[in-house]
C-alpha positions as CSV (number, residue, x, y, z in Angstrom):
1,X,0.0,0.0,0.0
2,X,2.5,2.0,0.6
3,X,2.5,5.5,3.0
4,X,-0.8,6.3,4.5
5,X,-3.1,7.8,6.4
6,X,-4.2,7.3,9.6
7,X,-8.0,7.9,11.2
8,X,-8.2,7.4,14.9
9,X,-11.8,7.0,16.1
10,X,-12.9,5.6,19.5
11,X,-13.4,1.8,19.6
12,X,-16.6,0.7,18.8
13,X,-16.1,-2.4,20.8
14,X,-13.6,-3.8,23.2
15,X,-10.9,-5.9,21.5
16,X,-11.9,-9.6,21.1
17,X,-9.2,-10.9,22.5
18,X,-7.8,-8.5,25.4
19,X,-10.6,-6.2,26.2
20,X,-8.8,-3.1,25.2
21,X,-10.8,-0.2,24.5
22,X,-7.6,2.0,22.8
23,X,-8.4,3.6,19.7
24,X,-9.5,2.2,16.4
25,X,-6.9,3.1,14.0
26,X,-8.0,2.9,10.3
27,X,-5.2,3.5,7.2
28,X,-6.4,5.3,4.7
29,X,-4.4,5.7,1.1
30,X,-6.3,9.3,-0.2
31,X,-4.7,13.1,-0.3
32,X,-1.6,14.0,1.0
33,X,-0.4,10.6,2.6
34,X,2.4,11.0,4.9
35,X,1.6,9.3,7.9
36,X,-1.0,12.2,9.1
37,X,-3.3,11.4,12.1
38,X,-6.6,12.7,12.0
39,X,-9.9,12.6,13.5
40,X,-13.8,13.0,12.7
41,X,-14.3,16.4,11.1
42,X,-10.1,16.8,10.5
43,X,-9.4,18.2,6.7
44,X,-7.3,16.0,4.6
45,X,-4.0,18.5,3.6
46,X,-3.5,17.9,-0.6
47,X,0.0,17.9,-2.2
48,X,2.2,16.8,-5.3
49,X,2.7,13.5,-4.1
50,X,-1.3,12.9,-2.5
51,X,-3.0,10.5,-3.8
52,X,-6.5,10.7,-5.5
53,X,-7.6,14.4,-6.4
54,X,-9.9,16.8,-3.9
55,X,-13.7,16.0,-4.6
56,X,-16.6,17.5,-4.0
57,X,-19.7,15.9,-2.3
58,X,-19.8,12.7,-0.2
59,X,-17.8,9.7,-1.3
60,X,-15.6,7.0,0.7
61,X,-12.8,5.4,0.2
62,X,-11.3,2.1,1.7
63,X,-9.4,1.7,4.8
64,X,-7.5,-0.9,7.0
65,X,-7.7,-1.2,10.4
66,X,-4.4,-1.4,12.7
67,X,-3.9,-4.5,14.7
68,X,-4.7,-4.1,18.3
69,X,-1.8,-2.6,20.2
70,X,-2.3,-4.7,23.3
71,X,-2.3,-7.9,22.2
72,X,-1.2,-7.7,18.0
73,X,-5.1,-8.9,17.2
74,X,-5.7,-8.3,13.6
75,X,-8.9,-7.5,12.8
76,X,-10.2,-9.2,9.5
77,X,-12.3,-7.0,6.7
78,X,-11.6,-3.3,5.8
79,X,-13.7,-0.1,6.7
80,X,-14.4,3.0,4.3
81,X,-13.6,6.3,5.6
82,X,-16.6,8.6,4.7
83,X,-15.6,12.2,3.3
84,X,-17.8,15.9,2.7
85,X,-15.3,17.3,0.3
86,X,-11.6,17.4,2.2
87,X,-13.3,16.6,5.2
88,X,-13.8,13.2,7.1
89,X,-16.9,12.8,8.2
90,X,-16.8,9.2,9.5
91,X,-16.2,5.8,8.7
92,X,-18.2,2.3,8.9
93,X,-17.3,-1.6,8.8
94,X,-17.2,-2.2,4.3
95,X,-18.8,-5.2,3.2
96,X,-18.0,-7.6,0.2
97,X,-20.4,-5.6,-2.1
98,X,-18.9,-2.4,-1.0
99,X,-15.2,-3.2,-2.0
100,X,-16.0,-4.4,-5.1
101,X,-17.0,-0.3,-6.0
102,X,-13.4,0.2,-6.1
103,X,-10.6,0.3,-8.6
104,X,-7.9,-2.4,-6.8
């Protein structure tokens, strides 16, 4: 994938295997990419070496979510990171039908 993104958002569930209830960390591979953190409502920075192009309108785009810093559980499945323009508005859990929208 190359350098990313990353979107921290609360947990929405203790870790399956340890309980932790750290941060969900989801990588992202759109705009600027150089290991930014962000959060809801953050604006993506653009530059000559982001990736994609600044939109307009609400679209997502795929994420993967970090491995659980407690206990290294890797969460299977991706998540799409939901924008409003430059801004992230949110994210949810993707489903089969919703990776196969994108270009791989």
């Amino acid at each position: 994938m190359g350098v990313y993104d990353r979107l921290f958002v609360p947990a929405p569930s203790p870790c399956p295997r340890c309980g932790s209830q750290e941060d969900l960390v989801i990588q992202f591979h759109f705009g600027d990419v150089y290991l930014h953190k962000f959060r809801v409502g953050d604006t993506i920075a653009w530059s000559d070496r982001a990736k994609g192009s600044p939109r307009t309108g609400r679209f997502e785009t795929p994420g993967y979510p970090e491995w659980c810093k407690q206990c290294g559980f890797d969460p299977e499945g991706f998540c799409l990171v939901q924008f409003d323009g430059d801004v992230i508005v949110g994210y949810r859990e993707a489903t089969e039908e919703d990776m196969g929208r994108f270009d791989w």
